[in-house]
KOLMI-402550 format. One record per residue (C-alpha): residue number from 1; residue in one letter; x, y, z. Coordinates in steps of 0.02 Angstrom, whole numbers, always signed. Example, Ala and Ser with C-alpha at 12.3 -4.5 7.8 and 13.67 -1.06 7.14 Angstrom:
> 1; A; +615; -225; +390
> 2; S; +684; -53; +357
This chain:
> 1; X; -397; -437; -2673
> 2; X; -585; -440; -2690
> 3; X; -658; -621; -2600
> 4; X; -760; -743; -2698
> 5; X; -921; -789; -2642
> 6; X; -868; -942; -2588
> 7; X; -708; -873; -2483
> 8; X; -847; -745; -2400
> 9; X; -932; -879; -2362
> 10; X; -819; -985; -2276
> 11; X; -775; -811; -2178
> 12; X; -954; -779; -2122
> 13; X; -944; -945; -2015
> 14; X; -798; -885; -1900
> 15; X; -930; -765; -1816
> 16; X; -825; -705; -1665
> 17; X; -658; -679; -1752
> 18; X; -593; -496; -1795
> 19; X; -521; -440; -1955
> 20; X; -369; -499; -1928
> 21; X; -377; -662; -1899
> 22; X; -524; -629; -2050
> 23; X; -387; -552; -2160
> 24; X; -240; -697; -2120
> 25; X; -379; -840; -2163
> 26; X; -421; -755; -2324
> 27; X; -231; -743; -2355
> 28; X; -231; -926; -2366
> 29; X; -370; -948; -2472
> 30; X; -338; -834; -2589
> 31; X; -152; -891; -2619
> 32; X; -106; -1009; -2762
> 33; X; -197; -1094; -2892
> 34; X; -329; -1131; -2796
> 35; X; -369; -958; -2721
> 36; X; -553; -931; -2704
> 37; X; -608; -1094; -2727
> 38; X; -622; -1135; -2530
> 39; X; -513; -1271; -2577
> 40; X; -329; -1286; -2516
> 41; X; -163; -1386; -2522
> 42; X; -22; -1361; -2388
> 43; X; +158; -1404; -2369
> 44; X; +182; -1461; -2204
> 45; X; +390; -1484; -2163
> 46; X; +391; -1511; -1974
> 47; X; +434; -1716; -2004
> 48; X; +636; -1665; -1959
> 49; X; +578; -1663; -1784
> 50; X; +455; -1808; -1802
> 51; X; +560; -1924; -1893
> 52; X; +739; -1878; -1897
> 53; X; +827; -1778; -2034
> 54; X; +879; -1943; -2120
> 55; X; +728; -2018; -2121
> 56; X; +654; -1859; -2191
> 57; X; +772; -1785; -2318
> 58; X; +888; -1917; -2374
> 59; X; +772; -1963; -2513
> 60; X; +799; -1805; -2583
> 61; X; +946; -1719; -2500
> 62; X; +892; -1545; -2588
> 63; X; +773; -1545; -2463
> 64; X; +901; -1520; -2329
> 65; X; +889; -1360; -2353
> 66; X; +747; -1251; -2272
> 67; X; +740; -1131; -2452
> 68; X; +683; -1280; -2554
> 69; X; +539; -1313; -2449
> 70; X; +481; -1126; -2491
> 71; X; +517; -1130; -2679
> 72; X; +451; -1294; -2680
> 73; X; +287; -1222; -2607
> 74; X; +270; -1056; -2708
> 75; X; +323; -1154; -2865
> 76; X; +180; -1296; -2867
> 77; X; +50; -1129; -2824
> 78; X; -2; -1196; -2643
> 79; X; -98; -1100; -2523
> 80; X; +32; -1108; -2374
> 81; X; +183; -1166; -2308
> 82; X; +181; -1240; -2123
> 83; X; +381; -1279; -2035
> 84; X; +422; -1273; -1858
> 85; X; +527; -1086; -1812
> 86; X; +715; -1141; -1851
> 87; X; +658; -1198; -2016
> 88; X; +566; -1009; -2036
> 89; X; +691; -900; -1992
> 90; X; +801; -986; -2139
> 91; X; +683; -906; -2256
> 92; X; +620; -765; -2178
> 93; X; +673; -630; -2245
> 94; X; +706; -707; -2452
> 95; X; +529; -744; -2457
> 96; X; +429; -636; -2344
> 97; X; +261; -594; -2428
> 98; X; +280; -734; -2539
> 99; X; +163; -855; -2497
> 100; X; +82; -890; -2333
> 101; X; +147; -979; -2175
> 102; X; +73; -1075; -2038
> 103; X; +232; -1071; -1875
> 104; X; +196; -1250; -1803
> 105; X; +208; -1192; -1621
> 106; X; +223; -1391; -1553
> 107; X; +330; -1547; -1590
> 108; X; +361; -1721; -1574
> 109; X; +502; -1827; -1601
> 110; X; +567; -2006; -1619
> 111; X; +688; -2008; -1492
> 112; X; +527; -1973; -1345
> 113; X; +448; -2125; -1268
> 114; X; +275; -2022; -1218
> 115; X; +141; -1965; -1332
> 116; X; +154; -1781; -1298
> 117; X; +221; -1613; -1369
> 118; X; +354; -1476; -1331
> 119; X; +302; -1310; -1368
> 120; X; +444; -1235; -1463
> 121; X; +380; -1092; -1555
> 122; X; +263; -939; -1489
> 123; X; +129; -810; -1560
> 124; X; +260; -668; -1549
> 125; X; +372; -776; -1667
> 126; X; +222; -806; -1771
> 127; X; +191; -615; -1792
> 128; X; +371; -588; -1796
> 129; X; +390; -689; -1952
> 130; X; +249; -620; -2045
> 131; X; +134; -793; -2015
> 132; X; -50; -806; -2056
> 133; X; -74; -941; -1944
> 134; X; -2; -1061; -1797
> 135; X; -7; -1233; -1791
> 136; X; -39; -1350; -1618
> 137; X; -32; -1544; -1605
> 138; X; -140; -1657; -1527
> 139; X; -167; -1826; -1466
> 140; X; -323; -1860; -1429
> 141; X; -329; -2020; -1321
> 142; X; -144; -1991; -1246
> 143; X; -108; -1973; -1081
> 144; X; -57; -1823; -1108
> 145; X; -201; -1754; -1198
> 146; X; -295; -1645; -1065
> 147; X; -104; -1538; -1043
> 148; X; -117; -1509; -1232
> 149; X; -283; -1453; -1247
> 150; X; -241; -1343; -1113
> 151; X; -80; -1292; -1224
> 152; X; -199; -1239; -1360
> 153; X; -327; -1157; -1273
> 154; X; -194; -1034; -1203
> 155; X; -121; -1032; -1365
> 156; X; -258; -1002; -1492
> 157; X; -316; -862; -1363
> 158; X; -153; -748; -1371
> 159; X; -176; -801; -1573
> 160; X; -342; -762; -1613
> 161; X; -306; -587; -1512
> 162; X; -172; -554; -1620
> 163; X; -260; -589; -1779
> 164; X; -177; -748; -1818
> 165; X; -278; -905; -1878
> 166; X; -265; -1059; -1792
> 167; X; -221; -1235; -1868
> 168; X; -266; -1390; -1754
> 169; X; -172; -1543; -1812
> 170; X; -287; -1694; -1725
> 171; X; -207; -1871; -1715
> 172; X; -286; -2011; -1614
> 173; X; -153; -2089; -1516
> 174; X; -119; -2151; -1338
> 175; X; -119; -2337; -1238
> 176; X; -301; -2396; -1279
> 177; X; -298; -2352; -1458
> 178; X; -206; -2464; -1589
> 179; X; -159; -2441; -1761
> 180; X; -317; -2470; -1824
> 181; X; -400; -2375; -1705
> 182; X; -304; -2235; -1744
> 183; X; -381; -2200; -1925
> 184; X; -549; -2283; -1879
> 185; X; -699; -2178; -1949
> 186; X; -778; -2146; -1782
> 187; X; -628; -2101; -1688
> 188; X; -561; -2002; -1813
> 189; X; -733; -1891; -1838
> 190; X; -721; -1880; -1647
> 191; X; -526; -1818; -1654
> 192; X; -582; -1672; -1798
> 193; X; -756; -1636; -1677
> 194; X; -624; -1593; -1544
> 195; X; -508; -1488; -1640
> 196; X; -681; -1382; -1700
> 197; X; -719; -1383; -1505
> 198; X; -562; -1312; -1464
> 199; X; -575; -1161; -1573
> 200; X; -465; -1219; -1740
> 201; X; -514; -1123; -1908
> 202; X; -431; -1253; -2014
> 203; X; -401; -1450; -1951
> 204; X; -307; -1575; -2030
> 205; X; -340; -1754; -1973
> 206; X; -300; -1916; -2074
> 207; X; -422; -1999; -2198
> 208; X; -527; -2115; -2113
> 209; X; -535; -2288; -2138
> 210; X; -678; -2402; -2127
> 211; X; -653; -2490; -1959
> 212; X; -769; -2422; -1797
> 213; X; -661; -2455; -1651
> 214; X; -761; -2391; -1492
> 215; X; -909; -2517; -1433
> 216; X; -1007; -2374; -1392
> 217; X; -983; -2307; -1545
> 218; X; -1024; -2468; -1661
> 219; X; -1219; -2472; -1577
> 220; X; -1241; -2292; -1635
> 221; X; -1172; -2310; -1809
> 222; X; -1289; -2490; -1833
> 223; X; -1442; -2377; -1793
> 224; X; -1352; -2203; -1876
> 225; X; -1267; -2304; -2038
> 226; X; -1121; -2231; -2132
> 227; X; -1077; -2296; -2307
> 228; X; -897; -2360; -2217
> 229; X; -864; -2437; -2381
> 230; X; -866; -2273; -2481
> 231; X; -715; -2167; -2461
> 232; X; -811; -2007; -2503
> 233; X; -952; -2038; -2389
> 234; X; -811; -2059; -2258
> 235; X; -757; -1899; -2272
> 236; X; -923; -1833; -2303
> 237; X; -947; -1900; -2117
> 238; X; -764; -1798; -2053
> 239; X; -858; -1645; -2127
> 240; X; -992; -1667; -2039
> 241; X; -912; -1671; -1887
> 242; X; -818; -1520; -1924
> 243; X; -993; -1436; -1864
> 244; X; -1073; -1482; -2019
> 245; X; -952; -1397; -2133
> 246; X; -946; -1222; -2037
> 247; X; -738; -1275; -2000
> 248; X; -633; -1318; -2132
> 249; X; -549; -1464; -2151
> 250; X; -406; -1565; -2211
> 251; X; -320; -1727; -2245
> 252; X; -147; -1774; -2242
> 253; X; -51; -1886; -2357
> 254; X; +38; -1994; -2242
> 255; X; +187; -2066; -2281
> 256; X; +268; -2064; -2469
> 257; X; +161; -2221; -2573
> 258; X; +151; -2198; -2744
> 259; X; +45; -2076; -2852
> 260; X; -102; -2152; -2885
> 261; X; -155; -2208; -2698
> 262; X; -144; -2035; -2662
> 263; X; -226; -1947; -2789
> 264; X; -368; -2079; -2744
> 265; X; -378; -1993; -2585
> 266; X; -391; -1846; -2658
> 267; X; -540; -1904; -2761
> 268; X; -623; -1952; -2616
> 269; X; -585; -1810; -2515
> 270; X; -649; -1680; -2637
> 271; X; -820; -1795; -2671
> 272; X; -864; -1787; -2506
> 273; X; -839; -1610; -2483
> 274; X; -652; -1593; -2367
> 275; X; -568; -1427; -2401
> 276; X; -407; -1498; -2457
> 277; X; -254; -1590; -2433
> 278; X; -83; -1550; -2332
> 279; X; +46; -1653; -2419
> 280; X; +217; -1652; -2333
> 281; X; +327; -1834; -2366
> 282; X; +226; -1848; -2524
> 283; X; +299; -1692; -2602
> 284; X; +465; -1669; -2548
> 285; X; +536; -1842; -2526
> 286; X; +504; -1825; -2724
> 287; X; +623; -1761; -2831
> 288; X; +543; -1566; -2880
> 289; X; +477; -1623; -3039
> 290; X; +402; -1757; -2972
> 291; X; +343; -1657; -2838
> 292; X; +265; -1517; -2947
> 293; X; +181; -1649; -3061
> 294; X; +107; -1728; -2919
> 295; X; +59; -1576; -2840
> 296; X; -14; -1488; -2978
> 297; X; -101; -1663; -3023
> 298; X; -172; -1638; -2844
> 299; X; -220; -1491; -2881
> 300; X; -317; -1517; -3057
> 301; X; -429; -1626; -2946
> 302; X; -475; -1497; -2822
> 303; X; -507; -1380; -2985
> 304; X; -644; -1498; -3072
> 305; X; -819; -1513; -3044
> 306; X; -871; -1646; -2907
């Protein structure tokens, strides 16, 4: 497939990565209806091991089953498909080739009392399952958040050597952060800095919101203003921090709220210049034509002019 100008672009900016790693980031923005663009929307499914299975899939029991999540996927035309290895190997082999995957390599889960990751999936079962990327949690602000940058610097290493891409999901969390801190503007431009810092081609952080919760940090934004009350310019500022555009970026969806609020965020995410959304609760706790509406509706956004 010949690259747009715009997906060359974007490629130019990952200066010390081979052609495989090259080739696998291409393969995700070139899938779906918004290949070429730059722009991207991903299915993440790893919220079994966050949440429960109940708490995941009961609101839709189809998706149960690990095949919906791909159909659901290839059907709306989304650039990748991102699931944790058990939920991969159930649809290996029926839809290998069919739309790219992203192995998310670490996990979370309900039932654990510390803010910290297992590993449960490798690079060999990345390669082994035809993946164009991996994808690595972390907490910024946990006590446990030196052991997983350490985690992904290993990680993205024996990645980036295979030609794999690498997906840093960043999420502010640990004892001296609260809720609000969590999604405040400056901590979460900080949390996406440190995913670009740790090598990530692609990071997905929340939308900010418009609270600045480190002291430090509220002197330099009186004398350095951002428009806090403008969603847009809020991402504008995650972009930025992204090293000024030169990593993309994306937003999550957070948990399942109705239509609207979230294409808002979508508004506001494409305005200020993010790379896209990875929508996981959003999409399948729908039923699938609910899903697809809301997904291609998500979609439409990403297509028109800012």
């Amino acid at each position: 497939m010949k690259l747009t100008p715009r997906v060359a672009k974007i490629l130019s900016w990952y200066e010390s990565d081979n052609p495989g790693t090259k080739a696998n980031l291409a393969r995700i923005l070139n899938a779906g209806r918004l290949g070429g663009t730059g722009r991207m929307v991903i299915l993440p499914v790893d919220q079994g091991f966050e949440h429960g299975p109940a708490r995941s899939f009961a609101p839709n029991p189809a998706a149960y089953d690990p095949h919906y999540h791909f159909e659901l996927a290839i059907e709306a035309g989304l650039n990748a498909y991102a699931a944790p290895l058990g939920s991969l190997e159930a649809g290996a082999a029926t839809f290998a080739g069919c739309i790219p995957t992203i192995l998310k390599v670490n996990s979370s889960n309900s039932l654990a009392t510390t803010k910290d990751q297992a590993v449960t999936g490798s690079v060999s079962d990345a390669l082994r399952l035809g993946c164009s990327a991996i994808g690595f949690t972390i907490y910024p602000g946990s006590e446990y958040a030196f052991d997983l940058m350490e985690e992904l610097r290993d990680m993205a290493e024996d990645a980036k050597a295979a030609g794999l891409a690498v997906v840093v999901w960043s999420y502010p969390r640990g004892p001296n952060l609260d809720k609000v801190a969590e999604t405040a503007l400056d901590i979460a431009a900080y949390a996406a800095h440190m995913a670009a810092l740790l090598g990530a081609h692609i990071i997905k952080v929340k939308p900010p919101t418009e609270a600045i919760s480190l002291d430090a940090a509220k002197k330099t934004y009186a004398s350095h203003p951002v428009e806090v009350g403008d969603a847009a310019k809020r991402i504008a500022h995650i972009v930025q921090a992204c090293f000024n555009g030169r990593r993309l970026v994306v937003f999550s969806g957070g948990e399942s709220r109705g239509a609207d609020s979230l294409l808002d965020d979508v508004r506001a995410i494409h305005a200020g210049g993010g790379n896209g959304s990875i929508v996981g609760r959003n999409a399948f706790q729908r039923s699938k034509p609910d899903a697809l509406k809301l997904l291609s509706d998500i979609i439409d956004v990403y297509l028109s002019e800012v």
